[in-house]
N, C-alpha and C positions, 0 to 999 in steps of 0.2 A: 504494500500500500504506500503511498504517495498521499502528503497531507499538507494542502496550501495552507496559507496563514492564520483564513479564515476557518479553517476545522474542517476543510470539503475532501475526502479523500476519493482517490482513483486506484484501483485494483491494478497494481500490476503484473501479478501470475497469484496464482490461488496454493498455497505449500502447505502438505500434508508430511508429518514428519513420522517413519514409522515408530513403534515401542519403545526400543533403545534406543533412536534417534534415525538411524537407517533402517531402510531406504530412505530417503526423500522422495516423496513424487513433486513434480511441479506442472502445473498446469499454464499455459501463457499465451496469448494469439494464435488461438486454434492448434497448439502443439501440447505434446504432452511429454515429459521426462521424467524419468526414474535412475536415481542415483545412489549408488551404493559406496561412498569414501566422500571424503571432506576433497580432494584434487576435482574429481567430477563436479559437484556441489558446484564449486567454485568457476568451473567453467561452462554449467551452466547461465548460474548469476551474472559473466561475463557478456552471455548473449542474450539474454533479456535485458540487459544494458545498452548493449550495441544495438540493438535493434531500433528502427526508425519509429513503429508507433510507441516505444519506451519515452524516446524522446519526446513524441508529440502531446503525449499524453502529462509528462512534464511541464513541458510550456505550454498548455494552457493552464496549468496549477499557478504557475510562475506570473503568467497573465490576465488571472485572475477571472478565467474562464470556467 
């Protein structure tokens, strides 16, 4: 989640963590991931960052959208 100033948050992938901690699932612009180590984890979190609606869905946080 992503939370502008005003308290308004935008969902950015949906993370389901298993029992001990792994897997992770991650859910995120029609894609779905399941990770089983803190390296994966991380590079999933890397590409739901890099990714362009990541972005957009930022600046309109940012722009008070």
């Amino acid at each position: 989640m992503a939370r502008a100033t005003d308290d308004r948050l935008r969902a950015l992938a949906e993370v389901t963590f298993g029992e001990l901690g792994y897997p992770v699932r991650l859910r995120w612009e029609n894609r779905f991931d399941s990770v089983s180590d803190r390296a994966s984890f991380e590079e999933v979190l890397k590409k739901i960052l890099e990714h362009s609606a990541t972005g957009e869905k930022i600046a309109e946080l940012i722009a008070g959208k």
